[in-house]
C-alpha positions in Angstrom: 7.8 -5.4 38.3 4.0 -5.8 37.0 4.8 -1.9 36.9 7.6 -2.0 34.7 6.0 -5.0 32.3 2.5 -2.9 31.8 4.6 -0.4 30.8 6.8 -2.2 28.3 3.1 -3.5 26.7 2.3 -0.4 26.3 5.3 0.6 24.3 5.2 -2.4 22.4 1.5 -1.7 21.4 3.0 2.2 20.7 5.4 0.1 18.0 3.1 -1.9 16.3 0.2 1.2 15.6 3.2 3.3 14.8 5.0 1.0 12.4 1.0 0.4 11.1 1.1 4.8 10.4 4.4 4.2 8.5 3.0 1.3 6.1 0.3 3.3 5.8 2.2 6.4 4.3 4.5 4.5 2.3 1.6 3.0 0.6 0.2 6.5 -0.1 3.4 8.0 -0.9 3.5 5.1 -3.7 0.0 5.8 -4.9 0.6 9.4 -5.1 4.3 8.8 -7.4 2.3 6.7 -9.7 -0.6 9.2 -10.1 2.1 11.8 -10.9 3.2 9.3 -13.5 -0.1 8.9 -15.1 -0.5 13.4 -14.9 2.9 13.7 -16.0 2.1 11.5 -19.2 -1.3 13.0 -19.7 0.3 16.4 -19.1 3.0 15.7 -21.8 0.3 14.4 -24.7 -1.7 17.5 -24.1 1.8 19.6 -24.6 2.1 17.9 -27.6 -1.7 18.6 -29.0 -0.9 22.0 -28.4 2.3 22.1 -29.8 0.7 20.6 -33.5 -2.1 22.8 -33.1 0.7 25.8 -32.6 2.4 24.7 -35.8 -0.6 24.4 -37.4 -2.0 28.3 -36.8 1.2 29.4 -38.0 1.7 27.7 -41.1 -2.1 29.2 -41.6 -1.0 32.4 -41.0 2.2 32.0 -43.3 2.0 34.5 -46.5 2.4 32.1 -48.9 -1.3 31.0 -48.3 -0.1 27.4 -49.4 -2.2 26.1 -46.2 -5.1 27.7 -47.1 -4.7 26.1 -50.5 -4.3 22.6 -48.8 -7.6 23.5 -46.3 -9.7 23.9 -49.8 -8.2 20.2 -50.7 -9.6 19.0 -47.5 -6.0 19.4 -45.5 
């Protein structure tokens, strides 16, 4: 019997440092979705920089040379 109840200690400590592990990823699993969050929203303003700057360089490079006319009155 002292057998059988050192043995059910042991799994019982097994449960509690296992269910510890498990917290322990949740918790990173959590932090790691809301750093992708805060990447994915930095990621999407950069886009968006390049995007304007894009638009930009091509209405430069338009024939009608109306942007450069507008650089000359300070954009």
């Amino acid at each position: 019997m002292k057998a059988t109840n050192e043995y059910r200690e042991k799994l019982m400590a097994e449960l509690v440092e296992q269910s510890a592990r498990i917290d322990l990823l949740i918790a990173k699993s959590r932090q790691a979705a809301d750093m992708k969050l805060n990447i994915d929203h930095e990621l999407e303003e950069w886009r968006a920089k390049q995007r304007d700057t894009t638009k930009k360089l091509k209405e430069l490079e338009e024939p009608s040379g109306s942007a450069w006319e507008n650089i000359g009155d300070g954009g």
